[in-house]
N, C-alpha and C positions, 0 to 999 in steps of 0.2 A: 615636168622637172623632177630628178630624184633627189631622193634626202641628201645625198652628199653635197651638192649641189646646190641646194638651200642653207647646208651648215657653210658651206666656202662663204655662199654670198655675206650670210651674217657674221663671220668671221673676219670678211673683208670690210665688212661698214663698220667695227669697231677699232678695227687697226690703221684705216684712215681716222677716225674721229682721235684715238688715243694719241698719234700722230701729231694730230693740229693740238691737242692738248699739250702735249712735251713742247712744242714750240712755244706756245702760250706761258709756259711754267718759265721761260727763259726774257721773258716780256714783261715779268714781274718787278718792277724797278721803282723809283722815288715817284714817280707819277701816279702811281697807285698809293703809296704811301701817303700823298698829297690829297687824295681823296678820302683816304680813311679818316684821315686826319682833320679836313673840313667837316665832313659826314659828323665825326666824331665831337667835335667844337660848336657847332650848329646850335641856334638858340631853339630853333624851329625842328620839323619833321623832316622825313626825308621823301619828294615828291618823285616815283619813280614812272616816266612817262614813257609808250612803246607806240606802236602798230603792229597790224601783222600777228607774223608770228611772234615777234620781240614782246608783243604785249603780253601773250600767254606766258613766255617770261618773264616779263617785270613781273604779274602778279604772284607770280613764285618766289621771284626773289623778295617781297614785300611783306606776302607768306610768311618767309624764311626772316628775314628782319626783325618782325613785329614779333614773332615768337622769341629772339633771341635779344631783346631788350632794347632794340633800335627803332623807336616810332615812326613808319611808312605809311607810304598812302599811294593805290596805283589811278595813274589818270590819262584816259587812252588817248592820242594825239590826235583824231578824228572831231571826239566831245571836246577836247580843252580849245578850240577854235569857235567854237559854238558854245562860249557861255561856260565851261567847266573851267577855264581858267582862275576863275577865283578863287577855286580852292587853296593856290599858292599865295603865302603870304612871304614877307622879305625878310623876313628873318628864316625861311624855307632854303634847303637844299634841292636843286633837282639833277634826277641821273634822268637821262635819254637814253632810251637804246635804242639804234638803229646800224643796221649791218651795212647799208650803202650810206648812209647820212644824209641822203639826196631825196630820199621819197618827197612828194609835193607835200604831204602835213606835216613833215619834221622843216620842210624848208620856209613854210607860213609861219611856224610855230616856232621856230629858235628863235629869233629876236623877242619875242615875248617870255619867251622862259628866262632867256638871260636876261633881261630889264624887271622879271617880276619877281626873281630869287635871290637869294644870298650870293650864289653859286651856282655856275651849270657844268656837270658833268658829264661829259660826253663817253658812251660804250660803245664803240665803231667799229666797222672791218676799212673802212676808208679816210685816212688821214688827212685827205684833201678834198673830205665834205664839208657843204655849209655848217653841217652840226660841229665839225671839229674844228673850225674858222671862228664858232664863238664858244665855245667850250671853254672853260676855264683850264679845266684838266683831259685828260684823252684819256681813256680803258683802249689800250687797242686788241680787238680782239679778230682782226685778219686770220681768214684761213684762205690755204693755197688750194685745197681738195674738200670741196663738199661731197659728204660721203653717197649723196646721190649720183645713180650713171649717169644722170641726165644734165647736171651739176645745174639744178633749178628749184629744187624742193631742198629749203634751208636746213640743213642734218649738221656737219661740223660747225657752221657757225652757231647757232641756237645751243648749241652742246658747250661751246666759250664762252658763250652769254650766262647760262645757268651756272657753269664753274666759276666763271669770274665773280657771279655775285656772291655764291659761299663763302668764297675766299675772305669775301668784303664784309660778309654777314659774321664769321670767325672770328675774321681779325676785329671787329667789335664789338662784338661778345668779349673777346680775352681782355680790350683796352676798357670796358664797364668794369670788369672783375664780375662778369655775370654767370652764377652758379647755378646747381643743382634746386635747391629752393627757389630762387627766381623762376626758372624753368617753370616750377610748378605754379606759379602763380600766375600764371598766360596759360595752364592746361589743365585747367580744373575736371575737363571732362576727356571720358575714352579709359583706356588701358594707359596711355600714358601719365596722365593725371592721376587716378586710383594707384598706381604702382609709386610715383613721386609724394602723392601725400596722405593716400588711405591709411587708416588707422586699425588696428585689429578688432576696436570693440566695435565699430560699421558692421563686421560681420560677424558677428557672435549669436548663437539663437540664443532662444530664452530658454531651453533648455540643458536642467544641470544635472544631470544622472551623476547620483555616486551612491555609496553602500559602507558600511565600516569594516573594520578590521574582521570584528566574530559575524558578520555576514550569512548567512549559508547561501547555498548555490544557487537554491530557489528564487532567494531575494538578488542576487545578482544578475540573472535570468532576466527577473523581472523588471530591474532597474536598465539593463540594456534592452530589452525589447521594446520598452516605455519609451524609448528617445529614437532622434534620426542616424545616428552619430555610430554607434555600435562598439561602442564604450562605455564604460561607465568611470568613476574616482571612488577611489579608495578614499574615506577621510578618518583623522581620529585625532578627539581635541582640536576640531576644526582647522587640521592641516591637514595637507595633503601629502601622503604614504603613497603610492600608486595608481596603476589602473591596470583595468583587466578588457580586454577586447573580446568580441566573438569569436577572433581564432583562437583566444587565449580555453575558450569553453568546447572550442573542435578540439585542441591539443590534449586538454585534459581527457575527453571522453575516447578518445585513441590510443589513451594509456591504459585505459580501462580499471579504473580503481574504483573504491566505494564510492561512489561520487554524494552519497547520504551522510559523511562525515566532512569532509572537503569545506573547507569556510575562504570568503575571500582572501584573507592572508596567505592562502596555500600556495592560491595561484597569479595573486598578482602580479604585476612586474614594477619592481619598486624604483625609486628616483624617476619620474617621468618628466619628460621636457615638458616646457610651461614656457611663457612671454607674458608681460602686462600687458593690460588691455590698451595701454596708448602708445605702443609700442605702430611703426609700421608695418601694414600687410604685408610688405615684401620679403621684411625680415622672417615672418610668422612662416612665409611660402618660403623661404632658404631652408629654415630647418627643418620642414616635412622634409624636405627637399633629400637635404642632405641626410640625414637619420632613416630614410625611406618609409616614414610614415605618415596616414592619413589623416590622422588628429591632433590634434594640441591646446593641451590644458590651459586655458586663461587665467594669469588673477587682475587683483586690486589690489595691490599692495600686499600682495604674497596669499591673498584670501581667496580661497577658488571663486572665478567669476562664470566659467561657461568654457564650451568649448569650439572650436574653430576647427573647420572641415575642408580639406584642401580641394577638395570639388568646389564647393562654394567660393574659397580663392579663384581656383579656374574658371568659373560661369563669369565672375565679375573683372575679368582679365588679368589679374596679377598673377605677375610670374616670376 
């Protein structure tokens, strides 16, 4: 098989799948709103029950839920006949998914999901399944072309199923009013957590390289070879005037001057950016970011605290 040939193929399985999508975006009606809307009302959880493929879905869509402020629980339709039904209580919502409705464990199992819940909501491709016979509410999520040649191995439906539930996971997220600070508190850990609520002084070392005003070059030298940072601060009157870099000590020696008379104040570079220390890492990483440079001054209440190294941002993922 040549590459062109391979790019059609996959070119072809998304423009089927996008396809059954546009149709699905037109499918979006009060039925679905009716479910947001239970989901959302619900005293209890929300129980989202599959097989199959549909299960690797549900536990995405449950995934997706539980991170964005709607309490899930996935419970595969195989175990909940066998004793995991308890986990639904009645004051409990439950979605189904199933693309036929008709599988033998959705057909054992609906009459107990709708007698043991609040509510059953059925995610279908068949309106005239057992599942959609007691569903309260229907998801229909029919497709006409599974993107498989074989039209056997579940690709556009499963691709409706995951959309659908964003959709659902969204639209209750927007009806909580559930924000950026919520977010963070379901994702204490990773790159996404550290970026939502890392603090700058987390990564500040315990070293604090600086030098004063009448400095000489020697002592500045010494005070940035001393540290990992490759800067030092300028201080006088215990504030902070500057700071001088090691390019700042290439630049000067390229000029070629007396460098035995030279005192920090020659060569610093004065107003330096700075942030507090409870300030977020993200913010800290915007303005290396932006300013294009490596370090940045910390205080404490305008007191120098330490300094902050945007590697070290990078190692601990904020970006």
């Amino acid at each position: 098989m040549d590459t062109s040939n391979i790019i059609s193929i996959a070119k072809n399985t998304l423009a089927i799948e996008i396809a059954e999508l546009e149709k699905l975006k037109t499918r979006i009606d009060q039925d679905f709103v009716k479910a947001v809307e239970i989901i959302h009302s619900a005293k209890g959880k929300l129980i989202v029950v599959g097989i199959g493929k549909s299960a690797h879905v549900g536990n995405k869509i449950v995934a997706t839920l539980n991170s964005t402020g709607t309490p899930s629980q996935f419970l595969h339709a195989s175990e909940a006949i066998h004793g995991d039904l308890g986990v639904i209580q009645k004051q409990d919502v439950v979605l189904c998914i199933s693309n036929s409705g008709n599988s033998p464990e959705i057909i054992n199992l609906v009459t107990y999901l709708k007698d043991y819940s609040s509510a059953l909501i059925g995610m279908t491709g068949n309106r005239k399944s057992k599942l959609a016979e007691y569903s309260d509410v229907i998801l229909d999520t029919h497709v006409d072309t599974e993107a498989c040649p074989n039209k056997l191995a579940p690709t556009s439906s499963t691709t409706l199923q995951m959309a659908l539930g964003d959709a659902l996971a969204i639209s209750l997220m927007e009806l909580n009013d559930f924000k950026e600070n919520d977010f963070a508190k379901f994702h204490p850990g990773g790159s996404l957590g550290k970026n939502l609520t890392a603090r700058v002084e987390q990564f500040v070392s315990s070293q604090k390289p600086h030098v004063t005003l009448e400095s000489s070059i020697r002592d500045v030298i010494i005070s940035i070879s001393a540290s990992s940072h490759g800067i030092t601060v300028v201080i006088d009157n215990e504030k902070i005037i500057g700071v001088i870099t090691d390019g700042d000590l290439r630049r000067m020696l390229l000029n070629g001057d007396d460098i035995s008379k030279i005192l920090a104040k020659d060569i610093m570079s004065a107003n330096p950016k700075s942030l507090e220390k409870d300030s977020l890492a993200k913010e800290a990483m915007k303005i290396l970011k932006d300013n294009n440079i490596g370090q940045l001054i910390v205080t404490d209440n305008g007191q120098y605290f330490g300094i902050i190294d945007i590697h070290k941002l990078l190692d601990e993922g904020i970006n």
